[in-house]
PDB file of the backbone (N, CA, C, O) and the ligand in Angstrom, with CONECT records:
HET     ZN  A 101       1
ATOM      1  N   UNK A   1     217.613 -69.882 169.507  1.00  0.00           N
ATOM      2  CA  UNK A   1     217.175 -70.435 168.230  1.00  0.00           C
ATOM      3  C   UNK A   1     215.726 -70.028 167.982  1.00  0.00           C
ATOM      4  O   UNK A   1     214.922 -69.801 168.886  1.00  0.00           O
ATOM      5  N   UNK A   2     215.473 -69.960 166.719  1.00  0.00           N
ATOM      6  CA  UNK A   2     213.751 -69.419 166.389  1.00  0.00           C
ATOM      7  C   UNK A   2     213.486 -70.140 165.269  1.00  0.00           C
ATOM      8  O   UNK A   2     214.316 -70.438 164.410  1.00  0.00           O
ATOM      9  N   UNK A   3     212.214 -70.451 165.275  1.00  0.00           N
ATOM     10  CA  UNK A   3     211.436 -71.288 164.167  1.00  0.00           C
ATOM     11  C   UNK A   3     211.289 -70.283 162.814  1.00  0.00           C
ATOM     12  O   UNK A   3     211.031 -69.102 163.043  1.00  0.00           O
ATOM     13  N   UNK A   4     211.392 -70.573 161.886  1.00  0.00           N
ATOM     14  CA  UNK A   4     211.120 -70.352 160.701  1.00  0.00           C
ATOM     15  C   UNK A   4     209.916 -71.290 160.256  1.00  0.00           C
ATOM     16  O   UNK A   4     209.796 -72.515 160.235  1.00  0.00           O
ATOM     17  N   UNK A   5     208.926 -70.065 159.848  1.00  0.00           N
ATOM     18  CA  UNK A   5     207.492 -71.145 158.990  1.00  0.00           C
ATOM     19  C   UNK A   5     207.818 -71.548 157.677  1.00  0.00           C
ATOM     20  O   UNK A   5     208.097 -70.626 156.911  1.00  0.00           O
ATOM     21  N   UNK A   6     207.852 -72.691 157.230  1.00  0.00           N
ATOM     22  CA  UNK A   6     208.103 -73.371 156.245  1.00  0.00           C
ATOM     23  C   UNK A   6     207.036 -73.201 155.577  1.00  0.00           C
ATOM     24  O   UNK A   6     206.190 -73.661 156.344  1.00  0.00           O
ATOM     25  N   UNK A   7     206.220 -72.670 154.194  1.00  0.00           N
ATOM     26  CA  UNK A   7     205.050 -73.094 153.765  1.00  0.00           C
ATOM     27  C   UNK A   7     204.182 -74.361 153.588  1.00  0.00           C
ATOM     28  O   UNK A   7     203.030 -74.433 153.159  1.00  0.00           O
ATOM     29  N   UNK A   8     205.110 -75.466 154.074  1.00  0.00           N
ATOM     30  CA  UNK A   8     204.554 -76.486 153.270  1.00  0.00           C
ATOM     31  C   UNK A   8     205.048 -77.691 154.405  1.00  0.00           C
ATOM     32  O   UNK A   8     204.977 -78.893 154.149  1.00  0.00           O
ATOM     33  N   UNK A   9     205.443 -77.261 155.407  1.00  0.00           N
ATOM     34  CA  UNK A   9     206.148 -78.034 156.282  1.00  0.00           C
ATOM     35  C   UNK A   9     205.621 -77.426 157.802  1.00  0.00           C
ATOM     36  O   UNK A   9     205.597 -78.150 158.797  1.00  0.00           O
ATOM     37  N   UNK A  10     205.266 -76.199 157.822  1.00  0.00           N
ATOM     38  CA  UNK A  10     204.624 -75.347 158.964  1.00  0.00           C
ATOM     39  C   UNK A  10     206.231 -74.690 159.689  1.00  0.00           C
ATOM     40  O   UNK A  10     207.131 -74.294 158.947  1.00  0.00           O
ATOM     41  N   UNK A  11     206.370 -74.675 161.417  1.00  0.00           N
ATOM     42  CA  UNK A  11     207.277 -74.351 161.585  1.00  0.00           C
ATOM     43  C   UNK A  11     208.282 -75.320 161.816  1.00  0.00           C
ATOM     44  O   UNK A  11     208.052 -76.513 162.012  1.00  0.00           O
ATOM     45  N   UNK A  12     209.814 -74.595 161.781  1.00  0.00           N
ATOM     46  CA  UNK A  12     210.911 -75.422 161.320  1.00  0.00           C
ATOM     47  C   UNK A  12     211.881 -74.795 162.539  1.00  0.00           C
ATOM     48  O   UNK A  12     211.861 -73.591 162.797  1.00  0.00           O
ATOM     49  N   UNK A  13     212.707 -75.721 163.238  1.00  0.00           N
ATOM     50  CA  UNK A  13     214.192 -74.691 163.837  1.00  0.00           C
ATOM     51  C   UNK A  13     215.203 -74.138 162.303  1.00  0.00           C
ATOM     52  O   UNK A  13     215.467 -74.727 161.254  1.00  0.00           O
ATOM     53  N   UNK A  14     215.542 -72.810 162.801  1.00  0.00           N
ATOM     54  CA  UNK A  14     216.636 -72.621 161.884  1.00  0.00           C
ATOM     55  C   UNK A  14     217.691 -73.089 161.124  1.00  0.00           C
ATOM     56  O   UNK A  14     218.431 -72.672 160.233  1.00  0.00           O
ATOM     57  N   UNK A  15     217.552 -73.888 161.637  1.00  0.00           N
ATOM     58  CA  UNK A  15     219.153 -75.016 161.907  1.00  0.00           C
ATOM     59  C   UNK A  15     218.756 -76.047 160.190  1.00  0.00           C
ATOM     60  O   UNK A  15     219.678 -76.592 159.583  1.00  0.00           O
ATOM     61  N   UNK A  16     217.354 -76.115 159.711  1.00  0.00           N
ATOM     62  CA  UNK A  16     216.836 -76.939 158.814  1.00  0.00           C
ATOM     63  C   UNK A  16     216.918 -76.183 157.253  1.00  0.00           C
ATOM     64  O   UNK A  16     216.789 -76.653 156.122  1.00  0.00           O
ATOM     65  N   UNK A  17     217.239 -74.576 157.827  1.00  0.00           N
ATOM     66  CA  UNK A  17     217.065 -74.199 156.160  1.00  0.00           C
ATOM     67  C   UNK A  17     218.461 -73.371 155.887  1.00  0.00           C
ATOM     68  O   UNK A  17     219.350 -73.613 156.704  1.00  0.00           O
ATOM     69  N   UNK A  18     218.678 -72.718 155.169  1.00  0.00           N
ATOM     70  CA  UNK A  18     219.417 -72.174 154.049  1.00  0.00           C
ATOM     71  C   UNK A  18     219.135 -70.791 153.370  1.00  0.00           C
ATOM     72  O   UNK A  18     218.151 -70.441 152.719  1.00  0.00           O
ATOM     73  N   UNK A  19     220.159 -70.170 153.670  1.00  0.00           N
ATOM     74  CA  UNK A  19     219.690 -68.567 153.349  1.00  0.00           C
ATOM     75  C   UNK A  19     220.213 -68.755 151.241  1.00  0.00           C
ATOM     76  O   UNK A  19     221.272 -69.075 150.702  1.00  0.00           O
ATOM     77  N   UNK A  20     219.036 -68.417 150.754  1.00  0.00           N
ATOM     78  CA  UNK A  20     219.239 -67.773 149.532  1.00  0.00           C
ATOM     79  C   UNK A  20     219.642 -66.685 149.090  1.00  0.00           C
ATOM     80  O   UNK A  20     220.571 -66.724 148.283  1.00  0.00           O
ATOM     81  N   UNK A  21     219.152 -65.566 149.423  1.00  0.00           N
ATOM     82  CA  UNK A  21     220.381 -64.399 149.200  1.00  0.00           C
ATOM     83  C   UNK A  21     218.678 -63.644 148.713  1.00  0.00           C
ATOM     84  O   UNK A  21     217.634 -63.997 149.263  1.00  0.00           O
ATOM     85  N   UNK A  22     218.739 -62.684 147.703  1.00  0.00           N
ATOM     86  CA  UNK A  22     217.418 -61.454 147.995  1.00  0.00           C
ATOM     87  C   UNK A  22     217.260 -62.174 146.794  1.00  0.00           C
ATOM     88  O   UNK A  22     217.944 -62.635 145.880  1.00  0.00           O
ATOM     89  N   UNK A  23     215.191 -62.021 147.435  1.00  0.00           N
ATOM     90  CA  UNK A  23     214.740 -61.990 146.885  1.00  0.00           C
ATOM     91  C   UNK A  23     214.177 -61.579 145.185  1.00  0.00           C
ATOM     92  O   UNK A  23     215.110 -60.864 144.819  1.00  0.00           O
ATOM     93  N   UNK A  24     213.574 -61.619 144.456  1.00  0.00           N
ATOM     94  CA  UNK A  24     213.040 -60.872 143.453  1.00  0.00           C
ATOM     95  C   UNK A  24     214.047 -60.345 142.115  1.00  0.00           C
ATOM     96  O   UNK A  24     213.963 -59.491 141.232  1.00  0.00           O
ATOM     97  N   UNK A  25     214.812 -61.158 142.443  1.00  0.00           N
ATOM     98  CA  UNK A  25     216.243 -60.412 141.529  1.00  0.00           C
ATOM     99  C   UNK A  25     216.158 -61.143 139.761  1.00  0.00           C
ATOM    100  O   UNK A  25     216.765 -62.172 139.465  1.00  0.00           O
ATOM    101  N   UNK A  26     215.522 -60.568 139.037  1.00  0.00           N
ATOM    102  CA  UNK A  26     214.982 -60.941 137.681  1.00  0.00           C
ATOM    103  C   UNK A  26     216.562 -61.525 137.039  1.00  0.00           C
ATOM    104  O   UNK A  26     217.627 -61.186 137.557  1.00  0.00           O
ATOM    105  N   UNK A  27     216.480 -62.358 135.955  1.00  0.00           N
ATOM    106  CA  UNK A  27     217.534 -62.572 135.016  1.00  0.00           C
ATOM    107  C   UNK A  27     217.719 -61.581 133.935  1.00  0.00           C
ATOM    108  O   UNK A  27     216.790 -60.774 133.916  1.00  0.00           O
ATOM    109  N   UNK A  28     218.260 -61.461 133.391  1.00  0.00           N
ATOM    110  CA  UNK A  28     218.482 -60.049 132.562  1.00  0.00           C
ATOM    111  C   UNK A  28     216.959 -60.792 131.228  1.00  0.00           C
ATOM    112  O   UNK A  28     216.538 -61.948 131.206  1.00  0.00           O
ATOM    113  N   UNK A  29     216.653 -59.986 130.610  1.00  0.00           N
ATOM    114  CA  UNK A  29     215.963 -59.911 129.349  1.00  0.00           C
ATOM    115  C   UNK A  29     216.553 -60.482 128.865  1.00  0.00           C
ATOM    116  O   UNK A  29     216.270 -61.674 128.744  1.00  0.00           O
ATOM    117  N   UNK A  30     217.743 -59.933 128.300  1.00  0.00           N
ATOM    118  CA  UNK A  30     218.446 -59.945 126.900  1.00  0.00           C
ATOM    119  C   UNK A  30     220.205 -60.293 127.235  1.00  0.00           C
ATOM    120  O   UNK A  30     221.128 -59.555 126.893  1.00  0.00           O
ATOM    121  N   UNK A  31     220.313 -61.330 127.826  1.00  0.00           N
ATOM    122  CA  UNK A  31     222.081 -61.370 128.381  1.00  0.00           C
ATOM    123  C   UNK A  31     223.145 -60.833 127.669  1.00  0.00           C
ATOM    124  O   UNK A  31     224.122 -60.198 128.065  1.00  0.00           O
ATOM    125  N   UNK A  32     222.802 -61.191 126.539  1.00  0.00           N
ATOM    126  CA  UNK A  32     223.696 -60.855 125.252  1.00  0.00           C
ATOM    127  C   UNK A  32     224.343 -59.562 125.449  1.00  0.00           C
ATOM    128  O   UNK A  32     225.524 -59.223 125.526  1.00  0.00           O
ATOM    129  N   UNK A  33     222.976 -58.795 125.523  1.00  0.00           N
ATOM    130  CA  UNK A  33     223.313 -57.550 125.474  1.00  0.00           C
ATOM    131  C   UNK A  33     224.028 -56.609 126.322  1.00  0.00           C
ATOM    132  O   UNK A  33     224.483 -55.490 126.082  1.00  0.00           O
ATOM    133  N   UNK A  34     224.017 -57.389 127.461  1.00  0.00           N
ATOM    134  CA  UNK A  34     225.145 -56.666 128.992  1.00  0.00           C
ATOM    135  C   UNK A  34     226.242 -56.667 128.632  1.00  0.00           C
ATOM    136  O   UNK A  34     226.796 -57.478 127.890  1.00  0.00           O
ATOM    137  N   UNK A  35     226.893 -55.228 129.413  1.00  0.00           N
ATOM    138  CA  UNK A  35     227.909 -55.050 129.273  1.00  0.00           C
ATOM    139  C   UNK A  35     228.800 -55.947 130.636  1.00  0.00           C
ATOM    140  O   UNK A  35     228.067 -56.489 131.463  1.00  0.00           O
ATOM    141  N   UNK A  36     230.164 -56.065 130.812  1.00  0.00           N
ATOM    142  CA  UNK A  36     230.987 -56.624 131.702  1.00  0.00           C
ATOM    143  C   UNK A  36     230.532 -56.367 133.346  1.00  0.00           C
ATOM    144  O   UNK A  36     230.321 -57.165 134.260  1.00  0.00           O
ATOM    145  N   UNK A  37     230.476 -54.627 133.264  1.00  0.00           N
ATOM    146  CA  UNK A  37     229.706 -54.197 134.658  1.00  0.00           C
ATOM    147  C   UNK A  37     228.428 -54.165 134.498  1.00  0.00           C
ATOM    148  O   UNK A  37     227.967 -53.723 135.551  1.00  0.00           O
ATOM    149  N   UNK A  38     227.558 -54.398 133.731  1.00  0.00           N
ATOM    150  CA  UNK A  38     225.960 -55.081 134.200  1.00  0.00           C
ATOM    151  C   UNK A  38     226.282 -56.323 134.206  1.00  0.00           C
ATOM    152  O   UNK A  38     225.100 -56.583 133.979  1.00  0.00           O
ATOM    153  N   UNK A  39     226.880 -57.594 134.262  1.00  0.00           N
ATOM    154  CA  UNK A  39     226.982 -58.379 134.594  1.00  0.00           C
ATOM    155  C   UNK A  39     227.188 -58.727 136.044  1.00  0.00           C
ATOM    156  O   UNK A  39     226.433 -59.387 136.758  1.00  0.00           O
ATOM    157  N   UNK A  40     228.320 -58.179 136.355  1.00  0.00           N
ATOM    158  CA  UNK A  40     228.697 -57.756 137.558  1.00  0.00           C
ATOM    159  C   UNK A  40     227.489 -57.130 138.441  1.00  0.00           C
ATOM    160  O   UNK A  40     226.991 -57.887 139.275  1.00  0.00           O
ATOM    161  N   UNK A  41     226.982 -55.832 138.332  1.00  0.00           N
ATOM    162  CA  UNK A  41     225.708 -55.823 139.052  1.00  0.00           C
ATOM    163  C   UNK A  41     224.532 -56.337 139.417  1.00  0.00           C
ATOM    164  O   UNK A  41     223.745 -56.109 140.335  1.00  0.00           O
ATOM    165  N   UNK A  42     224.591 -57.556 137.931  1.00  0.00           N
ATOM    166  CA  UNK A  42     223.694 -58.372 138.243  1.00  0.00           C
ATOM    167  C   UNK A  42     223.502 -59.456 139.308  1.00  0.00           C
ATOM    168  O   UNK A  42     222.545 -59.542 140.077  1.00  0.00           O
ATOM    169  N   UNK A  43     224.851 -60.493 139.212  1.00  0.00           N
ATOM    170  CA  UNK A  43     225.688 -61.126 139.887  1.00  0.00           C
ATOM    171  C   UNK A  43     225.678 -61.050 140.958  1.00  0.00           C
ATOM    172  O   UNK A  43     224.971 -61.728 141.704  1.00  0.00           O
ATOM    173  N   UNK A  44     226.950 -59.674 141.490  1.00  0.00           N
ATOM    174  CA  UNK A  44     227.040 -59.516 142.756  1.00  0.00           C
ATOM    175  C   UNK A  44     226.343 -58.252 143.978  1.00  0.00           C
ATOM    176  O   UNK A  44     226.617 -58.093 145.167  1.00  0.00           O
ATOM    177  N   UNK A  45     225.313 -57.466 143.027  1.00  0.00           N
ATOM    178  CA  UNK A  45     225.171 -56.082 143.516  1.00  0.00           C
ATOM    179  C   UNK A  45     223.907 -56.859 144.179  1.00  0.00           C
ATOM    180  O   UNK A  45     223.170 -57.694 143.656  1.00  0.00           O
ATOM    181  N   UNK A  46     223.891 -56.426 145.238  1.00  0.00           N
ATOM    182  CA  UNK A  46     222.504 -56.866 146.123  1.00  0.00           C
ATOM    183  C   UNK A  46     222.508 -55.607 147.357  1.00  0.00           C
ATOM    184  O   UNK A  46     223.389 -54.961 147.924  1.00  0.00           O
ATOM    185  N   UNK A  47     220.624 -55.677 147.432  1.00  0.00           N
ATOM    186  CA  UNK A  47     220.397 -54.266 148.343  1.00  0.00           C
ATOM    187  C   UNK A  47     220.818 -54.650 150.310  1.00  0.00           C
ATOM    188  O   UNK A  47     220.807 -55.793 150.769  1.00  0.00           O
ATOM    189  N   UNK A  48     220.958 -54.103 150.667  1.00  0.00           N
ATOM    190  CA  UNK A  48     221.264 -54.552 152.125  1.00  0.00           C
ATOM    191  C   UNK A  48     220.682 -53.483 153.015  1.00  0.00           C
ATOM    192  O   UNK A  48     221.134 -52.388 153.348  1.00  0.00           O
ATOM    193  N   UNK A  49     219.852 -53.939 153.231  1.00  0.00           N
ATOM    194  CA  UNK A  49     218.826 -52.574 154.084  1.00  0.00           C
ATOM    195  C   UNK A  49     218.501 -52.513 155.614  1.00  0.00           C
ATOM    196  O   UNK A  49     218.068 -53.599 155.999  1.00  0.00           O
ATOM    197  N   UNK A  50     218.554 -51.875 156.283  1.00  0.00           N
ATOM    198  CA  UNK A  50     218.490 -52.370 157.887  1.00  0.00           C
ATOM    199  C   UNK A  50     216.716 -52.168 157.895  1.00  0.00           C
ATOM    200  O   UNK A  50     216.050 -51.153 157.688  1.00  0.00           O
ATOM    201  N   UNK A  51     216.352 -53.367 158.174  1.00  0.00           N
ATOM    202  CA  UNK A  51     214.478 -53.383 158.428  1.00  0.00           C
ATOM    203  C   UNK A  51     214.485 -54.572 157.712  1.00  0.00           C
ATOM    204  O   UNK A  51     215.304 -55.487 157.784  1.00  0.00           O
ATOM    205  N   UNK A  52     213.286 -54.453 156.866  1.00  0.00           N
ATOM    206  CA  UNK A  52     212.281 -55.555 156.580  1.00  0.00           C
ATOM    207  C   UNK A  52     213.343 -55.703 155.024  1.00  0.00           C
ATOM    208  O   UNK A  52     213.825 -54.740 154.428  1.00  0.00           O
ATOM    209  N   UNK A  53     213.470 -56.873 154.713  1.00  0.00           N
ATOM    210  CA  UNK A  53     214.123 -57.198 153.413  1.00  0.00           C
ATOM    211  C   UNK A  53     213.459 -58.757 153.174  1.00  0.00           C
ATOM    212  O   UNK A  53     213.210 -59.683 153.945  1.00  0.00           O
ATOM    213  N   UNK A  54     213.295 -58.550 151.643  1.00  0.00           N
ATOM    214  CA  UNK A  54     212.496 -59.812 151.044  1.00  0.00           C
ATOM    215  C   UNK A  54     213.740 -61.033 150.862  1.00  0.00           C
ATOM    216  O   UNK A  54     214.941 -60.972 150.595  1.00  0.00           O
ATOM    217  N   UNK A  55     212.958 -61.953 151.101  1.00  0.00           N
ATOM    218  CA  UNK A  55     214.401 -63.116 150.897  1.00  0.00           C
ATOM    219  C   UNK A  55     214.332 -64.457 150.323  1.00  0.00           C
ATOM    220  O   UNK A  55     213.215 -64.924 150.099  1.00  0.00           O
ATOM    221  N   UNK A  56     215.669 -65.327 149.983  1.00  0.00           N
ATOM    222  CA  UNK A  56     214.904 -66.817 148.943  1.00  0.00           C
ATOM    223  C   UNK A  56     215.755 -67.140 150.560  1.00  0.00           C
ATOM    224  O   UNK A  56     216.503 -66.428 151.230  1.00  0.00           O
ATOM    225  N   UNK A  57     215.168 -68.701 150.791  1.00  0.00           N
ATOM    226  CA  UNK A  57     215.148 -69.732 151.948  1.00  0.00           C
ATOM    227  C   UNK A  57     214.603 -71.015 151.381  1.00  0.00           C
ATOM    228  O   UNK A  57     213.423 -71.141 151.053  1.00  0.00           O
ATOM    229  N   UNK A  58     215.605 -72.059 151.270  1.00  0.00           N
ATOM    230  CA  UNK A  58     215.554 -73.515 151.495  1.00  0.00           C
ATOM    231  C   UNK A  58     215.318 -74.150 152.444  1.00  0.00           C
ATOM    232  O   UNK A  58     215.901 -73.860 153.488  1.00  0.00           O
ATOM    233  N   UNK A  59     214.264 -75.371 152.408  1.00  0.00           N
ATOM    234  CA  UNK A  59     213.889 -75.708 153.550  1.00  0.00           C
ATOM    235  C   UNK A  59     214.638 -77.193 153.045  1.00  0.00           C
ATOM    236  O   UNK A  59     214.223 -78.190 152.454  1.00  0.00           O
ATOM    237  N   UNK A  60     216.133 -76.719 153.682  1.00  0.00           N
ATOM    238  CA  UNK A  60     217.420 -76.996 152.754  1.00  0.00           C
ATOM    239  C   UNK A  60     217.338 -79.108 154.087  1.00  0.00           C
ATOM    240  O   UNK A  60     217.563 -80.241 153.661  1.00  0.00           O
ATOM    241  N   UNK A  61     216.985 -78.730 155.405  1.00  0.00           N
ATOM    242  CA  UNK A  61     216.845 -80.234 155.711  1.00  0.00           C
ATOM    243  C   UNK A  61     215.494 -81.154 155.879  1.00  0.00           C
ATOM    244  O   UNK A  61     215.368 -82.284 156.350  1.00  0.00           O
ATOM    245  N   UNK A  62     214.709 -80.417 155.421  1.00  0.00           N
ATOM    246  CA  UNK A  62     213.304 -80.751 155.516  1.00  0.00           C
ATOM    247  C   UNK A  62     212.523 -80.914 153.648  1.00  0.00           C
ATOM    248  O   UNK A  62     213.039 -81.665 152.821  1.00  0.00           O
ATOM    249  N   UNK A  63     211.834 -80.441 153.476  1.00  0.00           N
ATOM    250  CA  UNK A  63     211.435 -80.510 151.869  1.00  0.00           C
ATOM    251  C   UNK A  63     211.898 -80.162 151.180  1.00  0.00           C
ATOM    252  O   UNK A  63     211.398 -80.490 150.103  1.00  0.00           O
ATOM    253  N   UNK A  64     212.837 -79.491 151.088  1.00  0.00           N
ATOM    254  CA  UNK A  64     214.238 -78.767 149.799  1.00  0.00           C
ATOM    255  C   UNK A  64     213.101 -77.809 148.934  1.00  0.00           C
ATOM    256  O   UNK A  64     213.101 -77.645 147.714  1.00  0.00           O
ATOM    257  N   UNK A  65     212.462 -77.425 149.587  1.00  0.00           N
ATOM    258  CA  UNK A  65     211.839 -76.428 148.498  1.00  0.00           C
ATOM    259  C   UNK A  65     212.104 -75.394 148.748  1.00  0.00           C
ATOM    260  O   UNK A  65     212.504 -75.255 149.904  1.00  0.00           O
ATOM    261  N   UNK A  66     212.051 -74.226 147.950  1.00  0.00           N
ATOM    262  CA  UNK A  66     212.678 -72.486 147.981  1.00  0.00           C
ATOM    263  C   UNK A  66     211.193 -71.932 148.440  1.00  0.00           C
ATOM    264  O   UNK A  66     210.097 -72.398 148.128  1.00  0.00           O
ATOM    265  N   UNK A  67     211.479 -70.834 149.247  1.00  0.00           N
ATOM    266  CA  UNK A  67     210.325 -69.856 149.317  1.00  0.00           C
ATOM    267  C   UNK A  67     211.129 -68.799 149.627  1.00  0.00           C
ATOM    268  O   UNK A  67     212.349 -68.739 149.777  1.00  0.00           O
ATOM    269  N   UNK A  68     210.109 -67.813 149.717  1.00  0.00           N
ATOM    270  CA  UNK A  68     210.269 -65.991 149.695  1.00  0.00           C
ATOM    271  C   UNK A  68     209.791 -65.776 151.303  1.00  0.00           C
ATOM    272  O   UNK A  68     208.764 -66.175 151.854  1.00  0.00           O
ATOM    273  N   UNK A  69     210.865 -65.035 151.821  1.00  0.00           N
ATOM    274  CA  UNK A  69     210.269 -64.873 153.456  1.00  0.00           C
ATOM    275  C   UNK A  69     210.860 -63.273 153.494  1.00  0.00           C
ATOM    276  O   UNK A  69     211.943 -63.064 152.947  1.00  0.00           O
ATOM    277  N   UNK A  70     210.254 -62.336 154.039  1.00  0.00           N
ATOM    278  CA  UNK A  70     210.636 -61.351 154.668  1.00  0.00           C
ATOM    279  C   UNK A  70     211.075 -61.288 156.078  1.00  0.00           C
ATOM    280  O   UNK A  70     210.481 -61.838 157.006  1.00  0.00           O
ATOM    281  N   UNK A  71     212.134 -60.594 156.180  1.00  0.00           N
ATOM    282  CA  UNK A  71     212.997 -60.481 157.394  1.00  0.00           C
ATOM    283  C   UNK A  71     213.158 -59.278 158.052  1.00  0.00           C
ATOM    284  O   UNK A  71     213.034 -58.299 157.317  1.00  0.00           O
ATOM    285  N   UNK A  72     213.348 -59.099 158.977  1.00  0.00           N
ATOM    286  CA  UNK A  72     214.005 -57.589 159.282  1.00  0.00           C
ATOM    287  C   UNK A  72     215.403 -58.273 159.782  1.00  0.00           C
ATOM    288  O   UNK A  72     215.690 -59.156 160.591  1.00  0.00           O
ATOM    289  N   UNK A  73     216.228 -57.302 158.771  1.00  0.00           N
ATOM    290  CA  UNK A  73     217.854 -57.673 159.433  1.00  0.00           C
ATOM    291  C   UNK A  73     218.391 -56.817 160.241  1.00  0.00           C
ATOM    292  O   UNK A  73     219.621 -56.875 160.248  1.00  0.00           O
ATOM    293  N   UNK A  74     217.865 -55.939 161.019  1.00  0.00           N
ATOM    294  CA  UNK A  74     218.307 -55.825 162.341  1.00  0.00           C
ATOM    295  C   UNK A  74     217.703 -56.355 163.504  1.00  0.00           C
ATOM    296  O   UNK A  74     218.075 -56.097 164.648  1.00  0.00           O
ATOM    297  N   UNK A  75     216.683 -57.167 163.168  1.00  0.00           N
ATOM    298  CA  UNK A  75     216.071 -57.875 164.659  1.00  0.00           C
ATOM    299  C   UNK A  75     216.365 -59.710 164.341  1.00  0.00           C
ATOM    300  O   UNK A  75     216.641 -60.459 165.278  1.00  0.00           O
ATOM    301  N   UNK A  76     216.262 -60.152 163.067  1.00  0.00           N
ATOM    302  CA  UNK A  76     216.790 -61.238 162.404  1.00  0.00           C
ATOM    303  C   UNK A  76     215.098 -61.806 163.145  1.00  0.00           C
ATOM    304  O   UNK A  76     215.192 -62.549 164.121  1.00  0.00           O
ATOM    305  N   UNK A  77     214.388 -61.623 162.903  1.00  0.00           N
ATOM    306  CA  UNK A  77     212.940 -61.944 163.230  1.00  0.00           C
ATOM    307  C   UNK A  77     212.284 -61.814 161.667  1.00  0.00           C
ATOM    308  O   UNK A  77     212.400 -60.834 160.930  1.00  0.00           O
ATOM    309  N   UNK A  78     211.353 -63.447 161.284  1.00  0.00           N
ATOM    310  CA  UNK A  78     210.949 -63.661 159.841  1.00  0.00           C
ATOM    311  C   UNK A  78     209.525 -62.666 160.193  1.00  0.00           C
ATOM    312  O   UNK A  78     208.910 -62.945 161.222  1.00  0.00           O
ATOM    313  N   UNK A  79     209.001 -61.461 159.282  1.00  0.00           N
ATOM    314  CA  UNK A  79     207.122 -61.509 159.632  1.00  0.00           C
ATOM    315  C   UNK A  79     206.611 -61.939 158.683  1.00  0.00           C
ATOM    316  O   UNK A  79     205.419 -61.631 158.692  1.00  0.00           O
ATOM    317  N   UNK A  80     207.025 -62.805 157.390  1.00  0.00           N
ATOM    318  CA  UNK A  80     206.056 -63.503 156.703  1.00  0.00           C
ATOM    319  C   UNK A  80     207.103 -64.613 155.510  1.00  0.00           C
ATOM    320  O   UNK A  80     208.263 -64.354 155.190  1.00  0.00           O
ATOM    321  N   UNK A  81     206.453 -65.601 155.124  1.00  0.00           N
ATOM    322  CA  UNK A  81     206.931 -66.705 154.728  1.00  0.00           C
ATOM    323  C   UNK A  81     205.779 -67.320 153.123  1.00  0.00           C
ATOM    324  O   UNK A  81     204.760 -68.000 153.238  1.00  0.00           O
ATOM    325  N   UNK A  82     206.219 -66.944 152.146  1.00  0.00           N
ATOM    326  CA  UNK A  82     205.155 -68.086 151.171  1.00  0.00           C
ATOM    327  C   UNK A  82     206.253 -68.416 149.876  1.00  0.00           C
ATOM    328  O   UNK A  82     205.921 -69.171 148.962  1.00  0.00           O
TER     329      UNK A  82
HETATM  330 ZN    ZN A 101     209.480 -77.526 154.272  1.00  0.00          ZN2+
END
C-alpha cells in the first residue's frame, strides 16, 4: 500500500481516495454543435500513456475534494499532487 498526498489533508493510504479518470479534459465549447462521434470522443476517448499521466483523484474517504495528481502508470508511483 502507498500514501497518496492529499492537498489539503497531507498524506492519505490509498484505500481513502478514488480514481477520476484524466485529467484536463475540457467540455466542448459549443455541444450543440458535435457531431455523434465527437461526442463519443469526448466521452469515452481518453489518452493512456505508459509514464507520467495527469489525473482527477477524490479524497473520496477523507475531505471529498477532487485534485489533479500526476502518476506514472507503469510504476503506479504519484510525483506530484495539487
Ligand atoms: Zn483530503
Amino acid at each position: 500500500m502507498q500514501l497518496i498526498e492529499c492537498p489539503w489533508c497531507g498524506p492519505r493510504e490509498e484505500v481513502e481516495f478514488h480514481y477520476g479518470g484524466q485529467a484536463h479534459v475540457a467540455y466542448p465549447a459549443d455541444p450543440q454543435a458535435l457531431s455523434d462521434e465527437e461526442w463519443a470522443h469526448y466521452v469515452f476517448f481518453r489518452d493512456n500513456p505508459k509514464g507520467l499521466f495527469t489525473e482527477r483523484w477524490s479524497h473520496s474517504v477523507g475531505c471529498r475534494r477532487w485534485f489533479n495528481a500526476v502518476r506514472d502508470t507503469a510504476t503506479y508511483r504519484f510525483q506530484a499532487s495539487s
